[in-house]
C-alpha positions as a Markdown table, in Angstrom:
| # | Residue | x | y | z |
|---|---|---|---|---|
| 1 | Unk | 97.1 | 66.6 | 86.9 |
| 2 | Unk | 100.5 | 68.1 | 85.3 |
| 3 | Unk | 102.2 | 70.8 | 86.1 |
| 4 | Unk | 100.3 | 73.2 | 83.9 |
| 5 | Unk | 97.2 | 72.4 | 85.6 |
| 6 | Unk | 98.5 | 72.6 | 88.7 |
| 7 | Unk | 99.8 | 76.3 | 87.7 |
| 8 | Unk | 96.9 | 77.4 | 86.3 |
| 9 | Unk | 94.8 | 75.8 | 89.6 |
| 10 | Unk | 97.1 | 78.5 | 91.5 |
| 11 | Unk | 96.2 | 80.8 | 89.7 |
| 12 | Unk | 92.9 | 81.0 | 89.9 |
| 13 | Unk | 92.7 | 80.4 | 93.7 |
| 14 | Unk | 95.3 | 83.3 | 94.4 |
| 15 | Unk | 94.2 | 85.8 | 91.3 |
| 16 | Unk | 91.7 | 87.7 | 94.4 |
| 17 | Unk | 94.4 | 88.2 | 96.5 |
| 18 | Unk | 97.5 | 88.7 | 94.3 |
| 19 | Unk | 98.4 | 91.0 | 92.1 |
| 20 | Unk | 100.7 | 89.6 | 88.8 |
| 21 | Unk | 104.0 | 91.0 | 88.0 |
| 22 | Unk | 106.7 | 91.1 | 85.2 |
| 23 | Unk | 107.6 | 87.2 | 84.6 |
| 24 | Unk | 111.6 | 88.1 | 84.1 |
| 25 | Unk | 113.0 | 89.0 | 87.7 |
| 26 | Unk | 116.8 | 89.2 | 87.7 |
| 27 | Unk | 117.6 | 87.4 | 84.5 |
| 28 | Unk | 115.8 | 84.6 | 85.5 |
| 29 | Unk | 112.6 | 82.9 | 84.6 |
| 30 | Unk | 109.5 | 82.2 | 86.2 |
| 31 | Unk | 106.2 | 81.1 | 85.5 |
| 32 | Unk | 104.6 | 83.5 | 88.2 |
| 33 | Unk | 105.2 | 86.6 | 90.2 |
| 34 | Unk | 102.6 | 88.0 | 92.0 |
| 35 | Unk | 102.7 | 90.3 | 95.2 |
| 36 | Unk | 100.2 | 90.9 | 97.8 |
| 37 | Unk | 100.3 | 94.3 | 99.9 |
| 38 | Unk | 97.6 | 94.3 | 103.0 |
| 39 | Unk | 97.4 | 96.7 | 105.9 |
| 40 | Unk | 95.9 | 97.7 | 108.8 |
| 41 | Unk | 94.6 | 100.4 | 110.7 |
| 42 | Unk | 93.2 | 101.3 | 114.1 |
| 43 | Unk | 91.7 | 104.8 | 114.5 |
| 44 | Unk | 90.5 | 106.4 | 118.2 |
| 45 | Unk | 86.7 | 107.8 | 117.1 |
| 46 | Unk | 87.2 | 109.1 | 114.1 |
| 47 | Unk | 89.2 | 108.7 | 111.0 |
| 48 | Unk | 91.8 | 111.4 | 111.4 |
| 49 | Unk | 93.1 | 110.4 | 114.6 |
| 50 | Unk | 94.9 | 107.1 | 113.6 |
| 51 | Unk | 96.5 | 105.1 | 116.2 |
| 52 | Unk | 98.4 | 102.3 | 114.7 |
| 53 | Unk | 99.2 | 100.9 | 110.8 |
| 54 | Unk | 100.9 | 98.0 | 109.9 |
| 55 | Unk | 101.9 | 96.7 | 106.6 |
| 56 | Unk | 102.2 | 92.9 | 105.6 |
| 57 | Unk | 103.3 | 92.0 | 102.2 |
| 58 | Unk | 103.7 | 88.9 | 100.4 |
| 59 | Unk | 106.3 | 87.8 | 97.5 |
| 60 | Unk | 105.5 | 84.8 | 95.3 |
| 61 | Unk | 107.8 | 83.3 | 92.2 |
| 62 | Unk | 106.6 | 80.1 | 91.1 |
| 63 | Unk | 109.4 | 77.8 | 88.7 |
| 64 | Unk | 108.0 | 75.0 | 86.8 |
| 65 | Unk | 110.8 | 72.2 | 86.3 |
| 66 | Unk | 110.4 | 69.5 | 83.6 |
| 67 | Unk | 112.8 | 67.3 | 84.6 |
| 68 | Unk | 114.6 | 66.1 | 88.0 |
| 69 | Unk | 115.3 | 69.1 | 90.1 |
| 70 | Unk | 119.0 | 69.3 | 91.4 |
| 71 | Unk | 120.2 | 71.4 | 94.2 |
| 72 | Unk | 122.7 | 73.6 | 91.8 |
| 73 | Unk | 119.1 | 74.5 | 89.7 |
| 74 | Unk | 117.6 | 75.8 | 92.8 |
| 75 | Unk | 120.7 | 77.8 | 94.1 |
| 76 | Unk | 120.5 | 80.7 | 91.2 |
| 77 | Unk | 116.6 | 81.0 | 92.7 |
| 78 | Unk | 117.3 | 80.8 | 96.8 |
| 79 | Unk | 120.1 | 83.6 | 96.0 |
| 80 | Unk | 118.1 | 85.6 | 94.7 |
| 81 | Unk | 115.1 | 85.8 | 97.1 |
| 82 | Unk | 118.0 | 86.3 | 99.8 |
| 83 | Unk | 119.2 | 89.2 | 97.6 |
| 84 | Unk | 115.3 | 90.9 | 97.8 |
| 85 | Unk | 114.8 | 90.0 | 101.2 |
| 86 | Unk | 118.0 | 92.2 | 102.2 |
| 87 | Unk | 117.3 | 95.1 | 99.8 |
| 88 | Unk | 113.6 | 95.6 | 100.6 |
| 89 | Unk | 113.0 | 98.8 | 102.0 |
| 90 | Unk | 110.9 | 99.0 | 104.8 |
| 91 | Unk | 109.2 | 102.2 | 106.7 |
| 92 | Unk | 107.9 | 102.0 | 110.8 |
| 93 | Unk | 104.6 | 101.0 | 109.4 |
| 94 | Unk | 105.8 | 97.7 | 108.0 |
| 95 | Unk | 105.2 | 94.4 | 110.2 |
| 96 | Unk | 106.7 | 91.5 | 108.2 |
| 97 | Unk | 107.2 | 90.2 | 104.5 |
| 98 | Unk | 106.8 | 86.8 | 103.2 |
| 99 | Unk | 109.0 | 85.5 | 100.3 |
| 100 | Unk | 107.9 | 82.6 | 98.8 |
| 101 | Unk | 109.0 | 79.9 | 96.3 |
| 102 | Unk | 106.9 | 77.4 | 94.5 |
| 103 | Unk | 108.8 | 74.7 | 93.1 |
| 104 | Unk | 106.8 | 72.7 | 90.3 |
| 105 | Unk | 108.4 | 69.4 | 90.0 |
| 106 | Unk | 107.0 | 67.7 | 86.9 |
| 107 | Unk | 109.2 | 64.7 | 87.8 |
| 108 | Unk | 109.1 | 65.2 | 91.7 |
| 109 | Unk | 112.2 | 66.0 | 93.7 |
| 110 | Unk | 114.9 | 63.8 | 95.1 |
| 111 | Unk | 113.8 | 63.1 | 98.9 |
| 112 | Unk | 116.9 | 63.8 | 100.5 |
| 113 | Unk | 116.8 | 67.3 | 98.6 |
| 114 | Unk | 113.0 | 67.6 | 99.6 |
| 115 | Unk | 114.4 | 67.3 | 103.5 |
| 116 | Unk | 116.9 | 69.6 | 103.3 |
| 117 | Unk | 114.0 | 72.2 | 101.5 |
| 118 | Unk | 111.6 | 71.4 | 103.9 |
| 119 | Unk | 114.2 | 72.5 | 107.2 |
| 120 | Unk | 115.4 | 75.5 | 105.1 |
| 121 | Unk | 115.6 | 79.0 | 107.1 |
| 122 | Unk | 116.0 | 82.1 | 105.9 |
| 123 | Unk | 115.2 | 84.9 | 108.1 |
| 124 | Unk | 116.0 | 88.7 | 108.1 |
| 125 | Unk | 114.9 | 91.4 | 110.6 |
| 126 | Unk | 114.7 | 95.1 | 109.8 |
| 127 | Unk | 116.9 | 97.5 | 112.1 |
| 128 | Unk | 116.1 | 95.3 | 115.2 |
| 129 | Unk | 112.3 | 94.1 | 114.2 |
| 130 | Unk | 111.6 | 98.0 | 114.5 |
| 131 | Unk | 110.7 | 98.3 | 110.6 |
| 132 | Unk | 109.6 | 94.0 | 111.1 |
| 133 | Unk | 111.0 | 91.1 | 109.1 |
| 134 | Unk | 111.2 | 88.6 | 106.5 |
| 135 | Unk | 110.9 | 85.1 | 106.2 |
| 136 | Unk | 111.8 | 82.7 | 103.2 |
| 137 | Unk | 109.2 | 79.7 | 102.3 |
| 138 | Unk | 110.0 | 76.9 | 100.2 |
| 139 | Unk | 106.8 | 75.0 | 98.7 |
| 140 | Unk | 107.6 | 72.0 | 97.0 |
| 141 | Unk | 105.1 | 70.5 | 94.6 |
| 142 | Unk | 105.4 | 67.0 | 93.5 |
| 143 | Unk | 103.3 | 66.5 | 90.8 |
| 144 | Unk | 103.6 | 62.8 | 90.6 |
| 145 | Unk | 102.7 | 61.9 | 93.9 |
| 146 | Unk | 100.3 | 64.7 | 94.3 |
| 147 | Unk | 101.7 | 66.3 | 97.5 |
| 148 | Unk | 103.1 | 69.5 | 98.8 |
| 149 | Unk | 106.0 | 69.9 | 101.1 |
| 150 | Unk | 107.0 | 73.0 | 102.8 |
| 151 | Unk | 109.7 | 74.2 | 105.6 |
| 152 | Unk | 108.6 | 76.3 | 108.7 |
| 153 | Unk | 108.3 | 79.5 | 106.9 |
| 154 | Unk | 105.5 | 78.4 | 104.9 |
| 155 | Unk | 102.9 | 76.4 | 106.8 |
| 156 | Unk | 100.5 | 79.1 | 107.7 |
| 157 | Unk | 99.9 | 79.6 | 104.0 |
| 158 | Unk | 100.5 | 75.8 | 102.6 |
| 159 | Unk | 96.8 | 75.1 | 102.3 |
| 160 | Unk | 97.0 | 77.5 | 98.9 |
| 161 | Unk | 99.0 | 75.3 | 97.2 |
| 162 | Unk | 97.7 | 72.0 | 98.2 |
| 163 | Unk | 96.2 | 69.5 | 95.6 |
| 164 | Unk | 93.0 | 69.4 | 95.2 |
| 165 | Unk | 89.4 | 71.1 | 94.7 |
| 166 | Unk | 89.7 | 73.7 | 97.6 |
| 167 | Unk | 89.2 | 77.4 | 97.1 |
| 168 | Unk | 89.5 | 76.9 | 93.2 |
């Protein structure tokens, strides 16, 4: 499988969920953007009388590299996502925001780099957790040896973006 595959395989399994955006964010270039906006409600016997609402939304910019990935490529990409993470707006009703980067390494990664990815944190809170928080998740995919790495951030959700036939 290359990395075009592998994209388009992401695709497909997330197109239910997500919702595509503009492919130029910032001045930079990715091969995806796609957001995902859920909520939930709790009402006391009927609809008008609302008793709680949260809001969880989720971020995702997928790069496709061709060649070896160094640490000065991904800085442009990490800054950025820090950047949206403190400008997001938030309101009472919002619980937490995921921001997520898929790295597509046509020519894998250098495994000292794939560590330091794979402890990376990123974490922002909203005036005290009152309007919720962010987290930062770095997905590596290393086409040649057919494997995804993630840090903390992103291991609830890794199972998207694993190799494979499931959920395509």
């Amino acid at each position: 499988m290359d990395g075009q595959a592998y994209l388009q395989q992401i695709e497909r399994r997330l197109e239910r969920y997500f919702d595509k955006k503009a492919l130029v964010q910032e001045s930079l270039l990715f091969d995806l953007v796609a957001e995902l906006h859920a909520s939930d409600e709790g009402y006391f016997l009927v609809h008008s009388i609302k008793t709680y609402s949260v809001k969880h939304d989720e971020y995702l910019f997928v790069k496709r590299f061709n060649g070896a990935v160094t640490k000065e490529e991904l800085q442009p990409y990490l800054e950025m996502l820090r950047k949206r993470m403190q400008a997001l707006q938030t309101t009472t009703e919002h619980m937490s925001s995921l921001f997520a980067l898929l790295l597509i390494c046509e020519q894998g990664m250098d495994s000292s780099l794939k560590q330091e990815l794979s402890t990376y944190k990123y974490h922002k809170d909203y005036f005290f957790t009152l309007k919720g928080w962010s987290d930062l998740a770095i997905y590596v995919a290393d086409i040649p040896k057919q494997e995804v790495t993630c840090n903390k951030a992103g291991r609830k959700t890794k199972q998207y973006f694993e190799f494979g036939k499931q959920n395509s």
